[in-house]
mmCIF entry with sequence, helices, sheets and N, C-alpha, C, O atoms, coordinates in Angstrom:
data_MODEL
# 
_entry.id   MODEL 
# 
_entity.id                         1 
_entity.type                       polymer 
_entity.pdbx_number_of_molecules   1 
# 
_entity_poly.entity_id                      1 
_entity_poly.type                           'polypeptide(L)' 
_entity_poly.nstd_linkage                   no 
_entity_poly.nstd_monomer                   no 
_entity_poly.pdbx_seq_one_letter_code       
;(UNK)(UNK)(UNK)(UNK)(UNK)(UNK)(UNK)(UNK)(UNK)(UNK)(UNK)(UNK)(UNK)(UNK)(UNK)(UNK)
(UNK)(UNK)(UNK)(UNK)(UNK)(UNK)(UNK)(UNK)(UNK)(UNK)(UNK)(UNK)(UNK)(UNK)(UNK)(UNK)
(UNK)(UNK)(UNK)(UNK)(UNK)(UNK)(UNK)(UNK)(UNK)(UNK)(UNK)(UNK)(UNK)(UNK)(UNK)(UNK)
;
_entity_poly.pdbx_seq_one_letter_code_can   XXXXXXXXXXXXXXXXXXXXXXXXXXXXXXXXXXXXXXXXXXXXXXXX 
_entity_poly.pdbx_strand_id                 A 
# 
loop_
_entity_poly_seq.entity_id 
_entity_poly_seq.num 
_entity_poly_seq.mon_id 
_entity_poly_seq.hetero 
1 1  UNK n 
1 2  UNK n 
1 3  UNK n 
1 4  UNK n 
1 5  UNK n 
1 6  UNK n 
1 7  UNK n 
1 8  UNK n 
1 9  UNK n 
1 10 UNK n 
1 11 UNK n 
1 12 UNK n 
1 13 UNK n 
1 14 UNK n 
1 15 UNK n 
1 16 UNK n 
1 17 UNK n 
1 18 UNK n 
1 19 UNK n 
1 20 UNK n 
1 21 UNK n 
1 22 UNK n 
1 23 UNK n 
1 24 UNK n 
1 25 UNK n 
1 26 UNK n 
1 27 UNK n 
1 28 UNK n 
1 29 UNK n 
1 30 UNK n 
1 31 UNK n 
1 32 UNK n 
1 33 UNK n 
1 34 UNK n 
1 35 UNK n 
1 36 UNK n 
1 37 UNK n 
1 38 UNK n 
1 39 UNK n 
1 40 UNK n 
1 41 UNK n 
1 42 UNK n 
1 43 UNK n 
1 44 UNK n 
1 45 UNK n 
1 46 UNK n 
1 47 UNK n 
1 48 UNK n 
# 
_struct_asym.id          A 
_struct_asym.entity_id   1 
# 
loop_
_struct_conf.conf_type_id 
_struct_conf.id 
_struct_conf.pdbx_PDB_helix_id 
_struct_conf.beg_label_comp_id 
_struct_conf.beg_label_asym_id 
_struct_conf.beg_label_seq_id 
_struct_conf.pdbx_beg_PDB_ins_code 
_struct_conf.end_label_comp_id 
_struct_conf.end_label_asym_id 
_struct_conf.end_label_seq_id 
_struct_conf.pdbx_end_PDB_ins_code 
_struct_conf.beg_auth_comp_id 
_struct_conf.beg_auth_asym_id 
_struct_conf.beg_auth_seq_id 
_struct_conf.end_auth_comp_id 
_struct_conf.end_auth_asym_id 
_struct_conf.end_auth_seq_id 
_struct_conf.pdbx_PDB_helix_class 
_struct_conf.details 
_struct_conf.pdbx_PDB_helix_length 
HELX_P HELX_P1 AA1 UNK A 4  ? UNK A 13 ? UNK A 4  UNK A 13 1 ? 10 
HELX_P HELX_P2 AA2 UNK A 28 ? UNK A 31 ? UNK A 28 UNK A 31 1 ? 4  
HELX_P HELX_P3 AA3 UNK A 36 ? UNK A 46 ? UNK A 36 UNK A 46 1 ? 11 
# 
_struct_conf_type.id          HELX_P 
_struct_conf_type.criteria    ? 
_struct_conf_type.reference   ? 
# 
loop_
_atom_site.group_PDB 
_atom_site.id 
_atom_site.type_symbol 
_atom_site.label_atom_id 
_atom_site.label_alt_id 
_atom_site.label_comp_id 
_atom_site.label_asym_id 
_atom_site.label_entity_id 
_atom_site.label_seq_id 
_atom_site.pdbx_PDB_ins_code 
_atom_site.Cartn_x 
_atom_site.Cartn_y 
_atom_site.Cartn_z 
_atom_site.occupancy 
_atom_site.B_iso_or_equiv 
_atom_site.pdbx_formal_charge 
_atom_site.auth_seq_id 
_atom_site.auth_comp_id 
_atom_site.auth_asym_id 
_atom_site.auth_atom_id 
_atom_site.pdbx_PDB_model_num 
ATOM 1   N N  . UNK A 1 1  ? 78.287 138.189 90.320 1.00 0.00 ? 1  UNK A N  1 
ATOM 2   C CA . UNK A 1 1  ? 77.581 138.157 89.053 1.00 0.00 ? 1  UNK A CA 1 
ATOM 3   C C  . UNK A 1 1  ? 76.871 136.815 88.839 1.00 0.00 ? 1  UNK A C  1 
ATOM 4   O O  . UNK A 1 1  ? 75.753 136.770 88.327 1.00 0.00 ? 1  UNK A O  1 
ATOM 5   N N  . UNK A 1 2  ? 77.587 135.641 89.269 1.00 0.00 ? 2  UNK A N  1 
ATOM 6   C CA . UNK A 1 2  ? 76.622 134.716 88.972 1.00 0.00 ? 2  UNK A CA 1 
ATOM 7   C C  . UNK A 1 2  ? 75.380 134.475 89.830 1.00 0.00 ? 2  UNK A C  1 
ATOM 8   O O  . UNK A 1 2  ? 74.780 133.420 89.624 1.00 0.00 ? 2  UNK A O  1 
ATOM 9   N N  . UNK A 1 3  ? 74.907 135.316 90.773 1.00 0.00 ? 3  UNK A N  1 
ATOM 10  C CA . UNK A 1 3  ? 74.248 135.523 91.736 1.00 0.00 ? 3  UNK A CA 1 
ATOM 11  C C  . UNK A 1 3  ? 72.812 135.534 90.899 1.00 0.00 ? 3  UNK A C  1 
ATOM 12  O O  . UNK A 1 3  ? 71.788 134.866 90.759 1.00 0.00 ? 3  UNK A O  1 
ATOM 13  N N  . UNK A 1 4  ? 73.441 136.742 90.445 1.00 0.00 ? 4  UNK A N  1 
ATOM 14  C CA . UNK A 1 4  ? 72.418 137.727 89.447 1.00 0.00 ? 4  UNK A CA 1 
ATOM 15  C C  . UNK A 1 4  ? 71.711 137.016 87.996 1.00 0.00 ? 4  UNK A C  1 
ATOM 16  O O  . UNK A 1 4  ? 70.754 137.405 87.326 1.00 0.00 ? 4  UNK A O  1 
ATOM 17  N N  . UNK A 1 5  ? 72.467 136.009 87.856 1.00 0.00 ? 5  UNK A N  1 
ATOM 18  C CA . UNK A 1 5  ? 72.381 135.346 86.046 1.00 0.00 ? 5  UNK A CA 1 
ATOM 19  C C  . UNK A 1 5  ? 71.887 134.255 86.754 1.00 0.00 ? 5  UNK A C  1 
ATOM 20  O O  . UNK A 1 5  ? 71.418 133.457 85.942 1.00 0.00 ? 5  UNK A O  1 
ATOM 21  N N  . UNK A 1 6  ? 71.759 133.789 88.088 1.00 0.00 ? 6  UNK A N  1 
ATOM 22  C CA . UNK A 1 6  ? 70.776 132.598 88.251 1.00 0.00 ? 6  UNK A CA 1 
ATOM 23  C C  . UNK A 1 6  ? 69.672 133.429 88.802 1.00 0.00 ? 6  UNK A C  1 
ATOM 24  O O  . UNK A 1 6  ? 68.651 132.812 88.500 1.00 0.00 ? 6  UNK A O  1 
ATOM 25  N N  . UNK A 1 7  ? 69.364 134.431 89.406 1.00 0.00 ? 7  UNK A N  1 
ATOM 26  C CA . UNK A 1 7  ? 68.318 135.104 89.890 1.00 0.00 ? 7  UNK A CA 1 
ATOM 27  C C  . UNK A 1 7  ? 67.547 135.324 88.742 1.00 0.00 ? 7  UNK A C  1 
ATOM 28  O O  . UNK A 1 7  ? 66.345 135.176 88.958 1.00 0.00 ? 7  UNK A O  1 
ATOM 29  N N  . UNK A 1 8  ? 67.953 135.746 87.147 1.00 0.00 ? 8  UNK A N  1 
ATOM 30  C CA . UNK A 1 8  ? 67.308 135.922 86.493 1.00 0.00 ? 8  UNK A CA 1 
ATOM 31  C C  . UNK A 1 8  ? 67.007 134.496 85.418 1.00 0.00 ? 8  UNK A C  1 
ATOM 32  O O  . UNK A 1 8  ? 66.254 134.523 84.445 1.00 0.00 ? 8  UNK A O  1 
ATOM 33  N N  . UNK A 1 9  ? 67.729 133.405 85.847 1.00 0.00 ? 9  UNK A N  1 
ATOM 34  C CA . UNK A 1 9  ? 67.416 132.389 85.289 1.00 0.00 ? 9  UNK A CA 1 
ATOM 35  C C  . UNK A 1 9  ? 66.031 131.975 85.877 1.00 0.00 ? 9  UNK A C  1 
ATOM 36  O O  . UNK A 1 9  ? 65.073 131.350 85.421 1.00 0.00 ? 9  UNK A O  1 
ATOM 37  N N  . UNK A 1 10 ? 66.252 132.451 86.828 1.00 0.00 ? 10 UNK A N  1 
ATOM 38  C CA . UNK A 1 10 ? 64.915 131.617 87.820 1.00 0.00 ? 10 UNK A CA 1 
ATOM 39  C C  . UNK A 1 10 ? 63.812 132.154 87.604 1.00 0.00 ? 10 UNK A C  1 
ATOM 40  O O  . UNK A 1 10 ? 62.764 131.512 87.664 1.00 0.00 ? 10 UNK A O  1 
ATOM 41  N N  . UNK A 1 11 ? 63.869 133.475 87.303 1.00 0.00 ? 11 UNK A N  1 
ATOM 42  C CA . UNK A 1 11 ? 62.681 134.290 87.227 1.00 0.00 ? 11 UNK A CA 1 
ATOM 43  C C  . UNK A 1 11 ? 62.237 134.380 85.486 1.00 0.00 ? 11 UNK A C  1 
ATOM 44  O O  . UNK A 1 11 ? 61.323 135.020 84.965 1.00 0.00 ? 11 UNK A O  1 
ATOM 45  N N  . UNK A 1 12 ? 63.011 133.701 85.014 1.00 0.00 ? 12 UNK A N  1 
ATOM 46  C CA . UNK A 1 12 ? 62.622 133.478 83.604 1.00 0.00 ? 12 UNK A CA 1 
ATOM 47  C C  . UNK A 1 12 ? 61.692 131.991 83.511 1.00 0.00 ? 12 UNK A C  1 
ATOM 48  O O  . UNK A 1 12 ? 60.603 131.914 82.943 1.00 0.00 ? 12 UNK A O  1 
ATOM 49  N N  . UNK A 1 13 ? 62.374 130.882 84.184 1.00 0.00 ? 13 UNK A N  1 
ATOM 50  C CA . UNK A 1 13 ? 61.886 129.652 84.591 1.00 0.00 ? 13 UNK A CA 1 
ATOM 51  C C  . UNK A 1 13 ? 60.392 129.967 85.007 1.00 0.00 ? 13 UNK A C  1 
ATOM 52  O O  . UNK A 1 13 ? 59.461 129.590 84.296 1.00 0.00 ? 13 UNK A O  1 
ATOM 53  N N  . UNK A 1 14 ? 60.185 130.690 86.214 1.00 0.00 ? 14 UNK A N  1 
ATOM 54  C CA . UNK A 1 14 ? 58.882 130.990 86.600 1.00 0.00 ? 14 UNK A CA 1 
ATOM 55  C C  . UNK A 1 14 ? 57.898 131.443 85.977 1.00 0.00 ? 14 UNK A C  1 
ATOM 56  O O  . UNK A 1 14 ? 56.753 131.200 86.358 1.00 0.00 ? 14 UNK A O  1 
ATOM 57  N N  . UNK A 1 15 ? 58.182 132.247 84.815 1.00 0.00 ? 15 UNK A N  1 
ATOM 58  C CA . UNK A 1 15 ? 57.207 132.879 84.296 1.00 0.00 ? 15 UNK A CA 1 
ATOM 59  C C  . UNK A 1 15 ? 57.197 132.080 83.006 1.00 0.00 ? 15 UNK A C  1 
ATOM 60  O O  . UNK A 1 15 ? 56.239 132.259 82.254 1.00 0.00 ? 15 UNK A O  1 
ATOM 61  N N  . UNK A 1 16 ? 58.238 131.134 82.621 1.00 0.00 ? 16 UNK A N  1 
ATOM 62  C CA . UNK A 1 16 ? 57.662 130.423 81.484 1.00 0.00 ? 16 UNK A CA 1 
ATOM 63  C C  . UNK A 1 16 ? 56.856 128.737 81.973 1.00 0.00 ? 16 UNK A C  1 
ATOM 64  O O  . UNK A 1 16 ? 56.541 127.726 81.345 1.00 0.00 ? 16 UNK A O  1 
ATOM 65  N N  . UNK A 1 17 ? 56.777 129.190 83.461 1.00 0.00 ? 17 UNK A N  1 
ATOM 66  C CA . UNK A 1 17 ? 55.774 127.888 84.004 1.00 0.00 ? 17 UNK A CA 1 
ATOM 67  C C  . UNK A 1 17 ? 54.371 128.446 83.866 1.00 0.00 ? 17 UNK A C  1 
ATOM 68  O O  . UNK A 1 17 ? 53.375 127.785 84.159 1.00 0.00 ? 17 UNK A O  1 
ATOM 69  N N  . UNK A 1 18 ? 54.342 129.407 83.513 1.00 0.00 ? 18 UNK A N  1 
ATOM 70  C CA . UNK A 1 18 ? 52.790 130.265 83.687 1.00 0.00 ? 18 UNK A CA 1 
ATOM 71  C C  . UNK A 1 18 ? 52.349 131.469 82.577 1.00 0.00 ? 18 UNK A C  1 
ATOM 72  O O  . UNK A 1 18 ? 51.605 132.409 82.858 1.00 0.00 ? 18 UNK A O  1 
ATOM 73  N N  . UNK A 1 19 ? 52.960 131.239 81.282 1.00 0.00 ? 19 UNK A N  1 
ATOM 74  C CA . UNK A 1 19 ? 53.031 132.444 80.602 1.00 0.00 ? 19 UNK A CA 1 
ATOM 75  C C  . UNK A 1 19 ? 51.763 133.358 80.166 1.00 0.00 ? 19 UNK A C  1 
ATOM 76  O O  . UNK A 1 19 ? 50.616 133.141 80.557 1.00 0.00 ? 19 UNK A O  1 
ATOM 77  N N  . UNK A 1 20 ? 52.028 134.093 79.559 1.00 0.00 ? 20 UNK A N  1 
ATOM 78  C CA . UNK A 1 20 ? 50.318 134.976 80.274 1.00 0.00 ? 20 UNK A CA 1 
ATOM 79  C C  . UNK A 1 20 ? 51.041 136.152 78.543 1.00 0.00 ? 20 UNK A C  1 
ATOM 80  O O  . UNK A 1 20 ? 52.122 136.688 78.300 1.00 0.00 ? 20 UNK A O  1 
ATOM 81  N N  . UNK A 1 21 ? 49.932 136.062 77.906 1.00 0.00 ? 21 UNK A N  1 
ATOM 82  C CA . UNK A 1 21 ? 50.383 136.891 76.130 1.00 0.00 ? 21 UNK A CA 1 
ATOM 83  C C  . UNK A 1 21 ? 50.684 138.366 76.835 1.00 0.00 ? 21 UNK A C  1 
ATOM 84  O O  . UNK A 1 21 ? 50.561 138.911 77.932 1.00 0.00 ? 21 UNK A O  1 
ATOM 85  N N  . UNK A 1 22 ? 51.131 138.641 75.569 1.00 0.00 ? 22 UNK A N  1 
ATOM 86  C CA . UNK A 1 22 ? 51.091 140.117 75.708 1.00 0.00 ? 22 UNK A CA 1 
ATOM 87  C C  . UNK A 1 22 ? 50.286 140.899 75.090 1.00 0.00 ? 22 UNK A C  1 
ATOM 88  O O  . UNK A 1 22 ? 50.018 140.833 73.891 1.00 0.00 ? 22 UNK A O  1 
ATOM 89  N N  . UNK A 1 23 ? 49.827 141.742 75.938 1.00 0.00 ? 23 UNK A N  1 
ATOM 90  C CA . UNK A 1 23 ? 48.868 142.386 75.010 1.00 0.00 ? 23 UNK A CA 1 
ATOM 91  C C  . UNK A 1 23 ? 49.341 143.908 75.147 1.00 0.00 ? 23 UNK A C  1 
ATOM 92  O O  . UNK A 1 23 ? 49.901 144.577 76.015 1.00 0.00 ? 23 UNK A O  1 
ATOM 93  N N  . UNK A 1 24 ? 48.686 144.189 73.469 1.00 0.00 ? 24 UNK A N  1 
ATOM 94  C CA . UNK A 1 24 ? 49.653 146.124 73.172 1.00 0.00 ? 24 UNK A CA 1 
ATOM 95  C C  . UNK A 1 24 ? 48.411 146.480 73.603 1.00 0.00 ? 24 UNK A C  1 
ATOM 96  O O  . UNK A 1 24 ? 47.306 145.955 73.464 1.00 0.00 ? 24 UNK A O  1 
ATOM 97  N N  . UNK A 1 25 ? 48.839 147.588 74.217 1.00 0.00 ? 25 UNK A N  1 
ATOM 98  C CA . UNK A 1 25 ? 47.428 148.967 74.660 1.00 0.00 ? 25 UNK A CA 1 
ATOM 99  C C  . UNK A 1 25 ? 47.910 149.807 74.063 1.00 0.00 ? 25 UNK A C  1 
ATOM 100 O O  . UNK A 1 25 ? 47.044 150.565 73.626 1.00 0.00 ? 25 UNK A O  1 
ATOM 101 N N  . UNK A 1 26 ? 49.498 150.262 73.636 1.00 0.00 ? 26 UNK A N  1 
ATOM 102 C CA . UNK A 1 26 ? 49.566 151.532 73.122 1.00 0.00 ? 26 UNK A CA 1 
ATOM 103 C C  . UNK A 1 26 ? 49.418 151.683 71.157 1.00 0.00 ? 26 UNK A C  1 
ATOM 104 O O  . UNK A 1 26 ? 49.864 150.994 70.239 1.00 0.00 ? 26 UNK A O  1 
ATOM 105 N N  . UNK A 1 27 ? 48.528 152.997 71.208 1.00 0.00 ? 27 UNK A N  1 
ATOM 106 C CA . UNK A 1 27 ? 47.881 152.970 69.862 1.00 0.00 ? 27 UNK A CA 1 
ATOM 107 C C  . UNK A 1 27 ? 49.654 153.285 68.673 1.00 0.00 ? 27 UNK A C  1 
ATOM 108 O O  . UNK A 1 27 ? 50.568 154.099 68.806 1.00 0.00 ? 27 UNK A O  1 
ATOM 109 N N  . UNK A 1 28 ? 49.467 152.468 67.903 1.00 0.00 ? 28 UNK A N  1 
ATOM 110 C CA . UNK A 1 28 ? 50.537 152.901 66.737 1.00 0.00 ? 28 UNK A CA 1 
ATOM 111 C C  . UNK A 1 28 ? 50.584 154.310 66.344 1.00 0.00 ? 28 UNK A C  1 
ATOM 112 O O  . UNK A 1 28 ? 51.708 154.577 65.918 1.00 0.00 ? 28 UNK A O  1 
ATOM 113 N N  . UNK A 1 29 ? 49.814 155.280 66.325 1.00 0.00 ? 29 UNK A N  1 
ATOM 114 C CA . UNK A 1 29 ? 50.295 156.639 66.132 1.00 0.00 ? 29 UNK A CA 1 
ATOM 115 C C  . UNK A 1 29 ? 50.797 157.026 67.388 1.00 0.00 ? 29 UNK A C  1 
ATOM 116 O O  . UNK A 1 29 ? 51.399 158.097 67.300 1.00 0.00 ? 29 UNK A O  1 
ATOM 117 N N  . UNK A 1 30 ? 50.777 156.596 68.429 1.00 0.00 ? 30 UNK A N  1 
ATOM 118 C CA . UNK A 1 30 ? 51.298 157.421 69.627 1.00 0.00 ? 30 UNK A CA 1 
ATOM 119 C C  . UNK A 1 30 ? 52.755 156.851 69.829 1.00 0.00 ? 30 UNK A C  1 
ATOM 120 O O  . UNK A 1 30 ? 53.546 157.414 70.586 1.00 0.00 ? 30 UNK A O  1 
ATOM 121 N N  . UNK A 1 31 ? 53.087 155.683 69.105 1.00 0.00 ? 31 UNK A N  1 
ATOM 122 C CA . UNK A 1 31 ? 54.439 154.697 69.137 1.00 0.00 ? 31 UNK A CA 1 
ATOM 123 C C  . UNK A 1 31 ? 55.151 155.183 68.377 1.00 0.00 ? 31 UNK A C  1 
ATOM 124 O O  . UNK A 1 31 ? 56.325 155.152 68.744 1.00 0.00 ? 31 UNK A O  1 
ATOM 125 N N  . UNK A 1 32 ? 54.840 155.990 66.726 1.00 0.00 ? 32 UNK A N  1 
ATOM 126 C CA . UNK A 1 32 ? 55.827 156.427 65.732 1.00 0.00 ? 32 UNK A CA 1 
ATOM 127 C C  . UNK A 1 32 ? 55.831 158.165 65.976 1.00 0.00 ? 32 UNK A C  1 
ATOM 128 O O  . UNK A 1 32 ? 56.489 158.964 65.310 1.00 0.00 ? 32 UNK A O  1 
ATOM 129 N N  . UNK A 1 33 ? 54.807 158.527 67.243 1.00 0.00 ? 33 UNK A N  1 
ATOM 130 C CA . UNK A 1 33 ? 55.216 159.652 67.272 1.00 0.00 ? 33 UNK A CA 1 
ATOM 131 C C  . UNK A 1 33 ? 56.424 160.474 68.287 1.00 0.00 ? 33 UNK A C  1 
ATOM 132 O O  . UNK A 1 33 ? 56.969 161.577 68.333 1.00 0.00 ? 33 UNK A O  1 
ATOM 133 N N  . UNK A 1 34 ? 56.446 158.982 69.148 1.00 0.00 ? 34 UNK A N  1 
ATOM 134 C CA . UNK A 1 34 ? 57.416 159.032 69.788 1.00 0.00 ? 34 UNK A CA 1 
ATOM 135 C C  . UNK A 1 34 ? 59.022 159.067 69.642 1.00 0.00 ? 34 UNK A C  1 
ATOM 136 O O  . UNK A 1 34 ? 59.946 159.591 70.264 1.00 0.00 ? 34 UNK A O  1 
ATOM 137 N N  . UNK A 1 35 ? 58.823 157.849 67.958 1.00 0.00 ? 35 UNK A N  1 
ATOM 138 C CA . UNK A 1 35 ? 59.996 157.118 67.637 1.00 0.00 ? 35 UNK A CA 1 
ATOM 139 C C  . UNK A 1 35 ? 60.515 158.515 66.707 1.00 0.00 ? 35 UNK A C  1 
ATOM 140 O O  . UNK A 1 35 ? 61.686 158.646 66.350 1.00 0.00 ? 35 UNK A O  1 
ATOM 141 N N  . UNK A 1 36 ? 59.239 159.692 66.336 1.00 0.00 ? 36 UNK A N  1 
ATOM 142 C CA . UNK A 1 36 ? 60.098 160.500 65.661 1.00 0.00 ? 36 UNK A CA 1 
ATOM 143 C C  . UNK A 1 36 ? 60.681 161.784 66.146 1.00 0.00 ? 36 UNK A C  1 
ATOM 144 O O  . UNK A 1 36 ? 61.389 162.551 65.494 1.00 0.00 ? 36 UNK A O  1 
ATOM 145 N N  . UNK A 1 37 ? 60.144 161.959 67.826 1.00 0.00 ? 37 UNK A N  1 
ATOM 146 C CA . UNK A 1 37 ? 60.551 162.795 68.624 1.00 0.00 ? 37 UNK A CA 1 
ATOM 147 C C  . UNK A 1 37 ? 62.043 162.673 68.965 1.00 0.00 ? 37 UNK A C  1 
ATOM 148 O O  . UNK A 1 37 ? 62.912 163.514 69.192 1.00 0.00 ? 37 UNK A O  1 
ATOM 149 N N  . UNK A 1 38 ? 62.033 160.785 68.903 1.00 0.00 ? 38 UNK A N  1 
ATOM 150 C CA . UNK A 1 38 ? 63.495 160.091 69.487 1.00 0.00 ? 38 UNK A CA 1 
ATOM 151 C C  . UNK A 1 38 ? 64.504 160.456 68.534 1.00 0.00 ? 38 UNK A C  1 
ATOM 152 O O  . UNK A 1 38 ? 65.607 160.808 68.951 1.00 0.00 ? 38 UNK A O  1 
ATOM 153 N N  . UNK A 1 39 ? 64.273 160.416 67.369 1.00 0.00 ? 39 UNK A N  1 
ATOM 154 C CA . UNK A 1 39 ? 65.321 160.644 66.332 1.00 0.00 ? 39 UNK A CA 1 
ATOM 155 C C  . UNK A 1 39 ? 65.561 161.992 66.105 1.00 0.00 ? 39 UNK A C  1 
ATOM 156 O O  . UNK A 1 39 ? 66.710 162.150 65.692 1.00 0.00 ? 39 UNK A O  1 
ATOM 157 N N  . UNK A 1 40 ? 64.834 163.196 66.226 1.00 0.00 ? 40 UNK A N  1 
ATOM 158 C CA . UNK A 1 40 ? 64.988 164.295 66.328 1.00 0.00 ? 40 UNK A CA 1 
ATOM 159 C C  . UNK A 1 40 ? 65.658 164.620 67.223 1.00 0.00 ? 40 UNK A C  1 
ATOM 160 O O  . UNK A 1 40 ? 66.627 165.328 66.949 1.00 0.00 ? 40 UNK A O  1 
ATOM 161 N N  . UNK A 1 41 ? 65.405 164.216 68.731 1.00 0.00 ? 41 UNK A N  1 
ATOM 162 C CA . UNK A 1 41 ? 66.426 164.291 69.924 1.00 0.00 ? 41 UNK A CA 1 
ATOM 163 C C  . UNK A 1 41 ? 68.149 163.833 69.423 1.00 0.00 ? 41 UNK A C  1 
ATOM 164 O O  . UNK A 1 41 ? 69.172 164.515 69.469 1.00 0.00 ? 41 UNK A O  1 
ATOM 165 N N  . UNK A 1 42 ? 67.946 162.490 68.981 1.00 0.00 ? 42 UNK A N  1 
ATOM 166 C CA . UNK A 1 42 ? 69.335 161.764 68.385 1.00 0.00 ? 42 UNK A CA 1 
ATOM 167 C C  . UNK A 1 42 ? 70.334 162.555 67.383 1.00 0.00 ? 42 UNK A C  1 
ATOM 168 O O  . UNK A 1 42 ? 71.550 162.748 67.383 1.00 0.00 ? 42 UNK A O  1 
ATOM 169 N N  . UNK A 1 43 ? 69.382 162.886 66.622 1.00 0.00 ? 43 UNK A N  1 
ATOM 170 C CA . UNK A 1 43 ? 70.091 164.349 65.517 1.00 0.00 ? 43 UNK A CA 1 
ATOM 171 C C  . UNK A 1 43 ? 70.481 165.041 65.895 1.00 0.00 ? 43 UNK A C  1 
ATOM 172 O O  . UNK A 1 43 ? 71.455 165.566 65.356 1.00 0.00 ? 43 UNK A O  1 
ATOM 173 N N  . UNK A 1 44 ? 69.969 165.492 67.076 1.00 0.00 ? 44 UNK A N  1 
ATOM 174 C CA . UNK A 1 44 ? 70.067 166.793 67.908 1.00 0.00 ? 44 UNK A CA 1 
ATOM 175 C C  . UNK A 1 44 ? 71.635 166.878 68.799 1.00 0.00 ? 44 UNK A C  1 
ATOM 176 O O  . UNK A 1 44 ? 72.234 167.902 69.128 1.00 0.00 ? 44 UNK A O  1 
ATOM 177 N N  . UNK A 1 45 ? 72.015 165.496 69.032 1.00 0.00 ? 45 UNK A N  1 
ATOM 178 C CA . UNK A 1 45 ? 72.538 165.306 69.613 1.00 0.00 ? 45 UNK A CA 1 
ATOM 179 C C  . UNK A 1 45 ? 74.091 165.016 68.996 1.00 0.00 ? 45 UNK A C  1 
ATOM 180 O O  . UNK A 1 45 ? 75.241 165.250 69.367 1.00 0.00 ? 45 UNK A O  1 
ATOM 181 N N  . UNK A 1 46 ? 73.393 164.319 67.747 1.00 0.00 ? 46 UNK A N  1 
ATOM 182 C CA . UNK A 1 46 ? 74.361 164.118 67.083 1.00 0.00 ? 46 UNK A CA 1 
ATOM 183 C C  . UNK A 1 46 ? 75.780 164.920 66.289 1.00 0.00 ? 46 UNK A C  1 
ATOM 184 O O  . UNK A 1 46 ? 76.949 164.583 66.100 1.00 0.00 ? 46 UNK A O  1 
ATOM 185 N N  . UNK A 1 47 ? 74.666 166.564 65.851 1.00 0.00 ? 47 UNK A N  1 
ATOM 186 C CA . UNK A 1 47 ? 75.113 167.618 65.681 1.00 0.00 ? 47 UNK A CA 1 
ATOM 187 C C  . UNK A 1 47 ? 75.871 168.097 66.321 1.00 0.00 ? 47 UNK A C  1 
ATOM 188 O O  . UNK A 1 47 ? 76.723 168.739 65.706 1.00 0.00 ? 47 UNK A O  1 
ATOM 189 N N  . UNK A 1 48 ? 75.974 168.060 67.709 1.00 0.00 ? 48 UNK A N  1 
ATOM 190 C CA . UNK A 1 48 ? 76.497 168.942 68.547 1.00 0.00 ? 48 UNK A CA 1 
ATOM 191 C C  . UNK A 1 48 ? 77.688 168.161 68.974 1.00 0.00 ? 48 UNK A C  1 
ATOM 192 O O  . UNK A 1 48 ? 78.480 168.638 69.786 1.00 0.00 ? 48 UNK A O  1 
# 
């Protein structure tokens, strides 16, 4: 495990030597139509 928690130390290190924004492509109606498919699934699930 500590293999893994410096592998990702490092790869955090690297990319905050070079950081690069984020940019959203996905449109907000296609994000809450998802989030209400998700909760319908969750209900769904929940019920049973």
């Amino acid at each position: 495990m500590p293999e893994l928690i410096e592998k990702i130390e490092d790869y955090i290190q690297i990319n905050n030597d070079n950081p690069k924004p984020f940019i959203w492509t996905a449109p907000a109606d296609s994000i809450l139509e998802k989030v209400a498919r998700g909760r319908v699934a969750l209900q769904t699930v929940k019920e049973n």
